[in-house]
N, C-alpha and C positions, 0 to 999 in steps of 0.2 A: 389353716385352722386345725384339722386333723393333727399335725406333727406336735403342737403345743400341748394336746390331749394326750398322745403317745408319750410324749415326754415326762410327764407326773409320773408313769406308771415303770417305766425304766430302775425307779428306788426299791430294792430290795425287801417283798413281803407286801408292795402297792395292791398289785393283784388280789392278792387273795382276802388280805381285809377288808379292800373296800367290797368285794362280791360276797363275804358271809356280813358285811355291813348291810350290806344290800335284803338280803334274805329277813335279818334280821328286824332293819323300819318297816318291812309290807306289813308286820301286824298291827302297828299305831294307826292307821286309817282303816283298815279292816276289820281291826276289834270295835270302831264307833259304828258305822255302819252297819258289824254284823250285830250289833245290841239291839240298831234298831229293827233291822230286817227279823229277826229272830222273837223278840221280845213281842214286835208287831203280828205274828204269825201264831206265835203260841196265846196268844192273851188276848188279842184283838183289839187291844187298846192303845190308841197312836198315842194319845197324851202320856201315860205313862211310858210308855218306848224314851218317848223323846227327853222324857227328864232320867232315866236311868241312864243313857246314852250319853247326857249333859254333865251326869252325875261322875262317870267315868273320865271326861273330857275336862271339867274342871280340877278330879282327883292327879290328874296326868300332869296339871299346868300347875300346881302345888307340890306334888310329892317330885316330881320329875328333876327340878333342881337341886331337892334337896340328897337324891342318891348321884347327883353328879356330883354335890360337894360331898359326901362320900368317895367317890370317882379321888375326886384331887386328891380326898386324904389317904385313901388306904392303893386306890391304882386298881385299874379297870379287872384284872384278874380276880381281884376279890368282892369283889362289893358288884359284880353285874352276875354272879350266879346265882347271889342269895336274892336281889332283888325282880331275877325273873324268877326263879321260884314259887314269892310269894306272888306274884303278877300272874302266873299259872295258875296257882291254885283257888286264888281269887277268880280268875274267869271257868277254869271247873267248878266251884260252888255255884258260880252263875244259870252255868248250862242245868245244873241237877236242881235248882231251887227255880229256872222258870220251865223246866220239865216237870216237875212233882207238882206245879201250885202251890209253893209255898207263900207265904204275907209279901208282900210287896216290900216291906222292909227290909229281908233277906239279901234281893233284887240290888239296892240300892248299897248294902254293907260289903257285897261281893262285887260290885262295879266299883266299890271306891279302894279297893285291894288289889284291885285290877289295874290301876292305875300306878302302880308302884313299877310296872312296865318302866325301862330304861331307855332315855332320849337315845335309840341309835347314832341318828345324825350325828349327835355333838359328840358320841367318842369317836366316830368315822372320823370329824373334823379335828379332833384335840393330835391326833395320830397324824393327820396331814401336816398340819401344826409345826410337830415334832418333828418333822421329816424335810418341810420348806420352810421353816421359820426365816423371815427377813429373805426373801428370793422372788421372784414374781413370779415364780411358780405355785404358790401358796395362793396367789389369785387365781389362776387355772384352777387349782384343785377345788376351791372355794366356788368355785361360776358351777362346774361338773357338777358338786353334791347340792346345790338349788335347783338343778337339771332333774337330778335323780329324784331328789322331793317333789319336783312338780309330778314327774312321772308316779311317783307310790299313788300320790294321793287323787289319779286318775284311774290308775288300775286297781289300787283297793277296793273302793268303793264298789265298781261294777261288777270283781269279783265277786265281794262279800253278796250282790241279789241275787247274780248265778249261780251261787254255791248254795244259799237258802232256801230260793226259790225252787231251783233245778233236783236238787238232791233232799234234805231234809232242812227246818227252823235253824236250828245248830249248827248247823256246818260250818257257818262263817268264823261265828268266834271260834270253834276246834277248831279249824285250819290256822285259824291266828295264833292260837297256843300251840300248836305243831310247827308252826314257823320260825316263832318266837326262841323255843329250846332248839330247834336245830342251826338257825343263825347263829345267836350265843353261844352255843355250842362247837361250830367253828370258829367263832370270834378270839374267846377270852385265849385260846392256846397260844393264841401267835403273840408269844410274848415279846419276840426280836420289834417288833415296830409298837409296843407299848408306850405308852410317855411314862418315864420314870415321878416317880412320887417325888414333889421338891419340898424343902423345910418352908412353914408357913412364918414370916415376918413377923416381931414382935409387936410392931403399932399395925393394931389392924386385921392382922394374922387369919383372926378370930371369926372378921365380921364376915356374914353375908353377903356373895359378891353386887349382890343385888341395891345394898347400900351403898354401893359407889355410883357417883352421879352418872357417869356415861352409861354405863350397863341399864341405870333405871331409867334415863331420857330415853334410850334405843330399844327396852322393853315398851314402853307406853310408844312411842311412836310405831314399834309393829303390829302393838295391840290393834293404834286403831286403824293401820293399814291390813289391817289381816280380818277388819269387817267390811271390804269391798269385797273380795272374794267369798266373803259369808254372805253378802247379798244376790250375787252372782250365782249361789248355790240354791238361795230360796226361789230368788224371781228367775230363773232360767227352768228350774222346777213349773210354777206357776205359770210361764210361759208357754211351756210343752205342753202341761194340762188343757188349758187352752185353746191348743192346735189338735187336741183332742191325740198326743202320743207323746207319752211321758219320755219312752226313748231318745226324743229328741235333745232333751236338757244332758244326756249324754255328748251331744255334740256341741252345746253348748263349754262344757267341761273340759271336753278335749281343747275347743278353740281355746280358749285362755290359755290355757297347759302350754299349748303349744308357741304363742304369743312369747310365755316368761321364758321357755324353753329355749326358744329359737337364739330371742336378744343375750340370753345367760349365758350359752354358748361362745356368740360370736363377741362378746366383753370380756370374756374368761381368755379367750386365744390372743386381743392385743395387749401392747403393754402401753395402757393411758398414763399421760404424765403427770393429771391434774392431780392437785390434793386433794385427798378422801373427804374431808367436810364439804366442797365444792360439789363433789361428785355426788354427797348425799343431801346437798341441796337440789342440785338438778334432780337426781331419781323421786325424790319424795313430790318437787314442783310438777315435775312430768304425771306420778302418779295421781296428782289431786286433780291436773286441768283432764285428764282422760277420764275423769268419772263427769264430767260434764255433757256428753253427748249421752250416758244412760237417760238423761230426762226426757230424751223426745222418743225412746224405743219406747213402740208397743206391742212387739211381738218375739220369734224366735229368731228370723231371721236378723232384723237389728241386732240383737242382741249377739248373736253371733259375732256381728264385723264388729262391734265395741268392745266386747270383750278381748278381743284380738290386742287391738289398739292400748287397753287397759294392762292386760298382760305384757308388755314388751319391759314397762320401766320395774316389776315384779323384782325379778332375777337376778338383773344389776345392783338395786338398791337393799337386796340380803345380802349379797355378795361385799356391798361397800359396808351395811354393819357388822356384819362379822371381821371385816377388815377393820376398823376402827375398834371393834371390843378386842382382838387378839393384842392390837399393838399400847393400848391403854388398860389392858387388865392384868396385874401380875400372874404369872406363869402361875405359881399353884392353886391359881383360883378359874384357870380357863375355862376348864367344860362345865363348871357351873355357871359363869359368867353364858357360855353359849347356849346353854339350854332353857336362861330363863328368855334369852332371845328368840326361841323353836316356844317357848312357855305361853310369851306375850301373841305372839302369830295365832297360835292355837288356841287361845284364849279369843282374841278378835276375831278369831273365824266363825266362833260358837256364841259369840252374842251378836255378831253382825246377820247371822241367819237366823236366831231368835227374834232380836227386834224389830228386824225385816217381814220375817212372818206377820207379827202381832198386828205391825203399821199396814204389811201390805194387806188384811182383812179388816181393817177399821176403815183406812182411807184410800185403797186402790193402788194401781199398780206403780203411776208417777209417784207419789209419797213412798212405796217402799223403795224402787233405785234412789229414792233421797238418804237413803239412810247411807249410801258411798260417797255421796258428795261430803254429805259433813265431815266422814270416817275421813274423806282427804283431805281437808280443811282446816281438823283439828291434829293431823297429822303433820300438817305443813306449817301449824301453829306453833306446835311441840321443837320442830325441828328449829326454826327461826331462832324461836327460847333458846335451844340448849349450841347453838353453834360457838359462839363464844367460849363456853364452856371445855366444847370438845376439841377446838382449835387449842384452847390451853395446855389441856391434857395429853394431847397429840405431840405439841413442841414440848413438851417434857419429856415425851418418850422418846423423840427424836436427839437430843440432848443425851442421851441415858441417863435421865432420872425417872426415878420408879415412883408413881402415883405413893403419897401419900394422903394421911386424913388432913390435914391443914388445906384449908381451900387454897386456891389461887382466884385471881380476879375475876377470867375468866367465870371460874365457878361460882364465885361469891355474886357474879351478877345473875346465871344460870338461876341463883338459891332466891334474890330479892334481898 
């Protein structure tokens, strides 16, 4: 497994961007976290925390695609220093407007500026792209950077209470804007492994890559896989509380982490034969029947070993979308294409833990782990719909024919 890892990184300039790649995503999960550890410390007010934080996190899952279709059209060197800029200065207004007491409104117009923040991930991956395109090395590299994201948004987090907590309110989102310019800041140079700018198609050219069926079935499909792990956030929380040591829901977070972790790894190192619809049948079926044993946990330690088990089909099945959006999405529309896929995730994370909260103080702690079972369900629903679809789209590209707008069968049945 090791040599298959070693091997991605042998490509001239591998090194060094993925590691100011790396620097660079710790602020997207440190900046939500430090909104709310910060915003809850100066103001004392959890409800408001929590919707400035949301406010951020929805701005991120909006604006975030649309500076990658910037990305496609101008290429990463131009369009990711003016969009962390204003993502900077947006999170400095934040810091000086919930340090002064300013209106709460302030709070919310400097959280959604903030969010102009650049999907790391998806230029780490448009550059990997570039680099393995059509190789099975592009699935190694693809398994690694769901590794790396499992890991940000472990460490983020418990960073951002250390740093608030331990030191001063602020700390977390500064360090996120401190991280943020010196990532970018090694990033945008290494222009040698850039993906060059390609001319945009006459039919089509134009559109949002979000309007082509695949990218929008495999956003809504991680939307509503990405509110198990937002349940997993609330009730692993509510669990700890509980057990009377909030610390614990840290071990909670690890155990999944490391669950997606571990399977993303050892799927990234073989080379499976199966075809990619198949494979994201399986990942998606796997992931709906593992939120099936959250109904009988009622504590931390359940919650543990499920999560585990929950965690493993994680990793593979981002791995197999992003595999399917690179080889069905034209070339100058990719890293917007992959960001609205990091968009939908991050989007179901933040309503899977809101609605999880709300259900789990209305009706207890079985109704809130319900809120994953359907999130798989309606996931595995999505996926069934759109396989025809994707299998169409897929032998087109197999073919080399380039997606156009004229449906095919496939899609026409996908559409109804």
């Amino acid at each position: 497994m090791p040599h298959a890892y070693r091997e991605i990184f042998t490509a001239p300039g591998a090194k060094a961007f993925s590691s100011a790649g790396l620097v660079a995503r710790l602020p997207l999960p440190l900046t939500h976290m430090g909104i709310l550890t910060m915003l809850s410390g100066t103001t004392g007010e959890y409800a408001l925390s929590g919707l400035v934080a949301g406010a951020f996190t929805l701005s991120m899952a909006v604006l975030g695609p649309q500076v990658s279709r910037a990305v496609d059209r101008r290429g990463q060197s131009r369009v990711l220093p003016v969009a962390t800029g204003v993502s900077v200065l947006g999170l400095a207004g934040l810091l000086l407007c919930a340090t002064s007491g300013a209106p709460s409104w302030t709070l919310f117009l400097c959280a959604l500026l903030s969010g102009l923040m650049p999907s790391m991930s998806a230029m780490v991956r448009a550059r990997w792209t570039e680099i393995y395109r059509g190789t099975p090395q592009l699935t190694t590299a693809y398994s690694m950077e769901s590794v790396v994201d499992e890991l940000t948004y472990v460490i983020s987090p418990a960073l951002a209470v250390v740093l608030s907590t331990a030191l001063f309110p602020q700390a977390a989102p500064l360090a996120a804007g401190l991280l943020l310019i010196v990532g970018v800041a090694l990033f945008v140079p290494q222009k040698g492994t850039e993906p060059p700018v390609r001319p945009r198609t006459a039919d089509g050219g134009g559109a949002p890559a979000v309007s082509s069926p695949p990218v929008l079935v495999l956003a809504l499909v991680l939307l509503c896989g990405g509110a198990i792990p937002g349940m997993v956030d609330t009730m692993g929380l509510a669990f700890a509380e509980d057990a009377g040591d909030k610390s614990l829901a840290g071990l909670v977070f690890a155990v999944y982490a490391i669950g997606s972790g571990v399977s993303g790894l050892l799927f990234g190192a073989r080379r499976v034969g199966v075809p990619l619809p198949r494979l994201l049948l399986i990942g998606v079926t796997g992931t709906a029947l593992t939120t099936l044993p959250f109904l009988v946990v009622d504590g931390v330690g359940g919650m543990v070993v499920v999560v585990f088990l929950a965690g493993v089909f994680f990793a593979p099945t981002m791995v197999v979308v992003m595999g399917i959006v690179e080889r069905t999405t034209p070339e100058h529309a990719l890293t917007e294409a992959m960001t609205w896929m990091i968009a939908g995730l991050q989007s179901g994370v933040a309503i899977g833990a809101a609605v999880t909260g709300v259900i789990y103080d209305h009706f207890g702690a079985t109704a809130g782990v319900s809120v994953a079972v359907v999130a798989g369900a309606l996931a595995l629903l999505l996926t069934l719909c759109g396989l025809p679809m994707l299998r169409a789209r897929l032998a087109h590209a197999e073919r080399g024919s380039a997606p156009t707008n004229a449906p095919d069968q496939g899609e026409a049945a996908f559409r109804g």
